[in-house]
Biotite code that builds the C-alpha atoms (Angstrom):
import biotite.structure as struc

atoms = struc.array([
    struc.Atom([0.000, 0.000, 0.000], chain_id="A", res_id=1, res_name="UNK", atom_name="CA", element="C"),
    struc.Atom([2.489, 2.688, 0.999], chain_id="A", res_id=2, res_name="UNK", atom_name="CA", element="C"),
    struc.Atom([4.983, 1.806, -2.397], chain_id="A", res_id=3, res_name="UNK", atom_name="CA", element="C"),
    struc.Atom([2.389, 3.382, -4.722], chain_id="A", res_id=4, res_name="UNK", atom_name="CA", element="C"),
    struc.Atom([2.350, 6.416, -2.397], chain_id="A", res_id=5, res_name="UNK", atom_name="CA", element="C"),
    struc.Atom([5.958, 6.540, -2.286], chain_id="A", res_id=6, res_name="UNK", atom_name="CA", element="C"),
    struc.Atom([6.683, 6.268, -5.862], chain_id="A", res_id=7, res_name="UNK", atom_name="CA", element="C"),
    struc.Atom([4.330, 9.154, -6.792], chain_id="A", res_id=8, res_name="UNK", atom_name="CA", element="C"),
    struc.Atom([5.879, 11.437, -4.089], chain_id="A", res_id=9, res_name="UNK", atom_name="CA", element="C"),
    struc.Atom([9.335, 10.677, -5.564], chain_id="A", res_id=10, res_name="UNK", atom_name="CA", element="C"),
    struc.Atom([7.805, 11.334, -9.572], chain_id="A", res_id=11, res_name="UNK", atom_name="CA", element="C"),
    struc.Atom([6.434, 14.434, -8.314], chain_id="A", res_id=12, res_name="UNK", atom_name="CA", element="C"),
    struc.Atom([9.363, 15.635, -6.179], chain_id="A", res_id=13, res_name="UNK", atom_name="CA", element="C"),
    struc.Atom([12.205, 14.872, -9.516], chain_id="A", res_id=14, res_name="UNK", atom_name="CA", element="C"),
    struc.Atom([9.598, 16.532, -12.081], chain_id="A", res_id=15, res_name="UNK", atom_name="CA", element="C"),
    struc.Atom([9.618, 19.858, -9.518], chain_id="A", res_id=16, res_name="UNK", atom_name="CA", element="C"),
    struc.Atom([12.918, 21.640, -10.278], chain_id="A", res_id=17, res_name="UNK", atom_name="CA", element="C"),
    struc.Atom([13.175, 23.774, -7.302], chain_id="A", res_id=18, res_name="UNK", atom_name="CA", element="C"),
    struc.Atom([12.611, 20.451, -4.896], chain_id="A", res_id=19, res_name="UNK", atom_name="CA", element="C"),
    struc.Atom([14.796, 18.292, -7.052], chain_id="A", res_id=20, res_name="UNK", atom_name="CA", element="C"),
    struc.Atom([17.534, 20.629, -5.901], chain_id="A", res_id=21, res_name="UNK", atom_name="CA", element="C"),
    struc.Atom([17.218, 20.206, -2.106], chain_id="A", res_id=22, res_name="UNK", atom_name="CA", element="C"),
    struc.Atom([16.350, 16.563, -2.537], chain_id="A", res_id=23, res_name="UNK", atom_name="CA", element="C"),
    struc.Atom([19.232, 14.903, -5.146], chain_id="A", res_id=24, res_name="UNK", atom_name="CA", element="C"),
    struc.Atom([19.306, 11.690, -6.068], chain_id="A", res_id=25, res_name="UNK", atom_name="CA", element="C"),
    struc.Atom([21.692, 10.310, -4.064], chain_id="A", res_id=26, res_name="UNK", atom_name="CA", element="C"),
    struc.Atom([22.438, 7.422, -1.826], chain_id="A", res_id=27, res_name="UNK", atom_name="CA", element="C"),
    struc.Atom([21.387, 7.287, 1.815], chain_id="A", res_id=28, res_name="UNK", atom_name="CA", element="C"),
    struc.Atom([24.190, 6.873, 4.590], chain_id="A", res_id=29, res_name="UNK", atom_name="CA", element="C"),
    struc.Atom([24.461, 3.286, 5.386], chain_id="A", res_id=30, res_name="UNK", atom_name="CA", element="C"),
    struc.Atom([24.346, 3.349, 9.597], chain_id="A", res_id=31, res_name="UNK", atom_name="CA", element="C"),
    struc.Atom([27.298, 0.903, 11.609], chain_id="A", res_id=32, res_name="UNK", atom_name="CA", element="C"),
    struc.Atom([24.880, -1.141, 13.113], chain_id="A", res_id=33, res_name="UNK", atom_name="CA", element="C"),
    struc.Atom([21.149, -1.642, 13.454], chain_id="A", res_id=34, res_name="UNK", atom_name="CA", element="C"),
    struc.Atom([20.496, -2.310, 17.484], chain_id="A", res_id=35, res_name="UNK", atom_name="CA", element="C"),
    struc.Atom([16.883, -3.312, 17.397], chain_id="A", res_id=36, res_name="UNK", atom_name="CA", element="C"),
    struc.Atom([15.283, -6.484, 17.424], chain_id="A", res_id=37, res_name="UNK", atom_name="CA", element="C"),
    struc.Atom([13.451, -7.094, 13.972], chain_id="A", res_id=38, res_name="UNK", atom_name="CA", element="C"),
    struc.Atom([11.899, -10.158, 15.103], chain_id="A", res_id=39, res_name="UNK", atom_name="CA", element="C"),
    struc.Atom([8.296, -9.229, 15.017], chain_id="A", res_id=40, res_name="UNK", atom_name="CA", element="C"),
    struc.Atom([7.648, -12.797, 17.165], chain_id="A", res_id=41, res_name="UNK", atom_name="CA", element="C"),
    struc.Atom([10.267, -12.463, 19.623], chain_id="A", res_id=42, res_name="UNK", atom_name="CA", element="C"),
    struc.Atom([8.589, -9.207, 20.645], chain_id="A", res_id=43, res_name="UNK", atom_name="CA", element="C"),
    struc.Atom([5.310, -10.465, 21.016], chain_id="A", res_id=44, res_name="UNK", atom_name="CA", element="C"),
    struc.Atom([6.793, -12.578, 23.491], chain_id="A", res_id=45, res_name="UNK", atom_name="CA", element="C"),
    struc.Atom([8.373, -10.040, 25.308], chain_id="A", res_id=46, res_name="UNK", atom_name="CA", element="C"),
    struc.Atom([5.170, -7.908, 25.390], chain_id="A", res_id=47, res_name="UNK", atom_name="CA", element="C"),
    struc.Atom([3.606, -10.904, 26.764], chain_id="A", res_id=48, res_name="UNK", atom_name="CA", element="C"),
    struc.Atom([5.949, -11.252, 29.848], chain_id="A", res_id=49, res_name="UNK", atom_name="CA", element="C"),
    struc.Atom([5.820, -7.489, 30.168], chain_id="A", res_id=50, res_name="UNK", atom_name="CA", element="C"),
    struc.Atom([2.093, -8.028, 30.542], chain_id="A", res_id=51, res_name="UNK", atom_name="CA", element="C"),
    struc.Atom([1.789, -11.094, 32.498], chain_id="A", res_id=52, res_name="UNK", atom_name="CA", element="C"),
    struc.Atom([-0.738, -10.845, 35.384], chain_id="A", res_id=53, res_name="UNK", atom_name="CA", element="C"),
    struc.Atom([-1.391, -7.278, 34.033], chain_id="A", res_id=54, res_name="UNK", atom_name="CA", element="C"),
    struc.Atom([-4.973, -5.807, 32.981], chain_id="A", res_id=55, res_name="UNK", atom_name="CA", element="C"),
    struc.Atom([-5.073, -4.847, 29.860], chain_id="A", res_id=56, res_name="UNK", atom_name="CA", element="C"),
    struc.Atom([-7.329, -1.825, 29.060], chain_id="A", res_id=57, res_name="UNK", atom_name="CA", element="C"),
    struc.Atom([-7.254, -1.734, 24.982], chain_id="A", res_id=58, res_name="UNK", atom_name="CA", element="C"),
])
């Protein structure tokens, strides 16, 4: 869903000439290292313990 979104923001933003020049085309910083846990499982099991014997209002 959000790709098609994307990809018109980015057509629009190269056609514009005055954004094109404070956005360039150019290649994002690669960061040293990623510290967060992408396991979308593991943290469900975390939220669990977190929540254990907790009510939960929502």
């Amino acid at each position: 869903m959000a790709l098609p979104v994307w990809g018109k923001f980015f057509e629009k933003l190269y056609r514009d000439p005055e954004l094109r020049a404070k956005y360039p085309k150019e290649a994002f910083e690669k960061p040293d290292e990623i510290n967060i846990e992408l396991d979308c499982s593991k943290m469900e099991l975390e939220r669990k313990r977190l929540l254990e014997g907790r009510e939960v209002l929502f």
